[in-house]
Structure formats: structure tokens, C-alpha cells
C-alpha positions in Angstrom: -37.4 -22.7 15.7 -40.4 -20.7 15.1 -43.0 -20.2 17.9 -46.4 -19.9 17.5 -49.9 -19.9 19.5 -49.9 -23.8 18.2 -46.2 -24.1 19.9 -45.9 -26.3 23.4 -46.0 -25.0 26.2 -43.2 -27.2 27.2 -40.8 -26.1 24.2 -41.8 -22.2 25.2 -40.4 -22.8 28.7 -37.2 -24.6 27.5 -35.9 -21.5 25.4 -34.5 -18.2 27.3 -36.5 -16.2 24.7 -39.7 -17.5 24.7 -39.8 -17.9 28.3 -39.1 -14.2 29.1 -42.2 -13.4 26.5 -44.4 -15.6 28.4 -42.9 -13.9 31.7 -43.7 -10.7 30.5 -46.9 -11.0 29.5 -48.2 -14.0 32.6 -45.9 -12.9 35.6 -44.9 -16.2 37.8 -46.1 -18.6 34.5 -42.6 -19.9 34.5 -42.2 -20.5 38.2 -45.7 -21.8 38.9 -45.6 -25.0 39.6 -48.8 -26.0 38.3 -47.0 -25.0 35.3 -45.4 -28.4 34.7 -48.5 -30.1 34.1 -49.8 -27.9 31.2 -45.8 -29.0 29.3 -47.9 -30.9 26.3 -50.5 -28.3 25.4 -50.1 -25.5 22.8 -50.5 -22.4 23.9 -54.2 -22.2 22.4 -55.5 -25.1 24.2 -54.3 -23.7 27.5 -55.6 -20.1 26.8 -58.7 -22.2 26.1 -59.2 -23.2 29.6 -60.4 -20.5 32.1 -58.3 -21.5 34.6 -55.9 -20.3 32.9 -56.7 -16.7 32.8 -55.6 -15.9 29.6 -57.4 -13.5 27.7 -57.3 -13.6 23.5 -55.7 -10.1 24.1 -52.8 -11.3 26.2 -52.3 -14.6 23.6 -52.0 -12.3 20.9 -49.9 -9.7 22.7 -47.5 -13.6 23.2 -48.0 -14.9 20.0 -46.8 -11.3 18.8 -43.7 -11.1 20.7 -42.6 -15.5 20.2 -42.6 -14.0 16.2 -40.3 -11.4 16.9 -38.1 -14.1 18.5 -34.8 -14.8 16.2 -32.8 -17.6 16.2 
């Protein structure tokens, strides 16, 4: 499976890989538990909201490193 800024956040957090890029770039993401709710957005809509706190730096910098992920 390939991810991508359109991929859910849902799917992101059910593989290893993706989950330690979204880790690595939004510390405590995974663990948050406000987390849950967000499962059924792509990863653009939720960088759209500002509650978010994702800057279109940091997408980019995840979007780069879910491309580099193999499988």
C-alpha cells in the first residue's frame, strides 16, 4: 500500500511504518487520544484544520517520508 497526503489517517495509524513517520514528525499523534476521532480524514483535511497544528512544511516533511515507505 502506498501512502499519501490523501491516505486516512486511520490506515496511517494501523501500519508500524507509517505510524513511526507520523510520530516522528507530530510527537504524541499516535497516543493522543483525540486522535481517534480524526480515523476517517486524509491527512490533508486534518492539516487543514488549525487545531491541528500542522504546518504545510511538516505535511510535506510526512508525505515525504510515507513515500519512502516499502512494502
Amino acid at each position: 500500500m502506498q501512502f499519501d497526503q490523501n491516505s486516512k489517517v486511520g490506515d496511517l495509524l494501523g501500519n508500524a511504518a507509517a505510524k513511526a513517520v507520523l510520530d516522528k514528525h507530530l510527537p504524541g499523534f499516535s497516543t493522543n487520544p483525540m486522535t481517534g476521532m480524526a480515523g476517517g480524514f486524509a491527512l490533508s483535511q486534518l492539516a487543514a484544520f488549525p487545531q491541528a497544528n500542522i504546518s504545510s512544511e511538516v505535511l510535506a516533511s510526512i508525505v515525504s517520508d510515507l513515500a519512502a515507505i516499502e512494502e
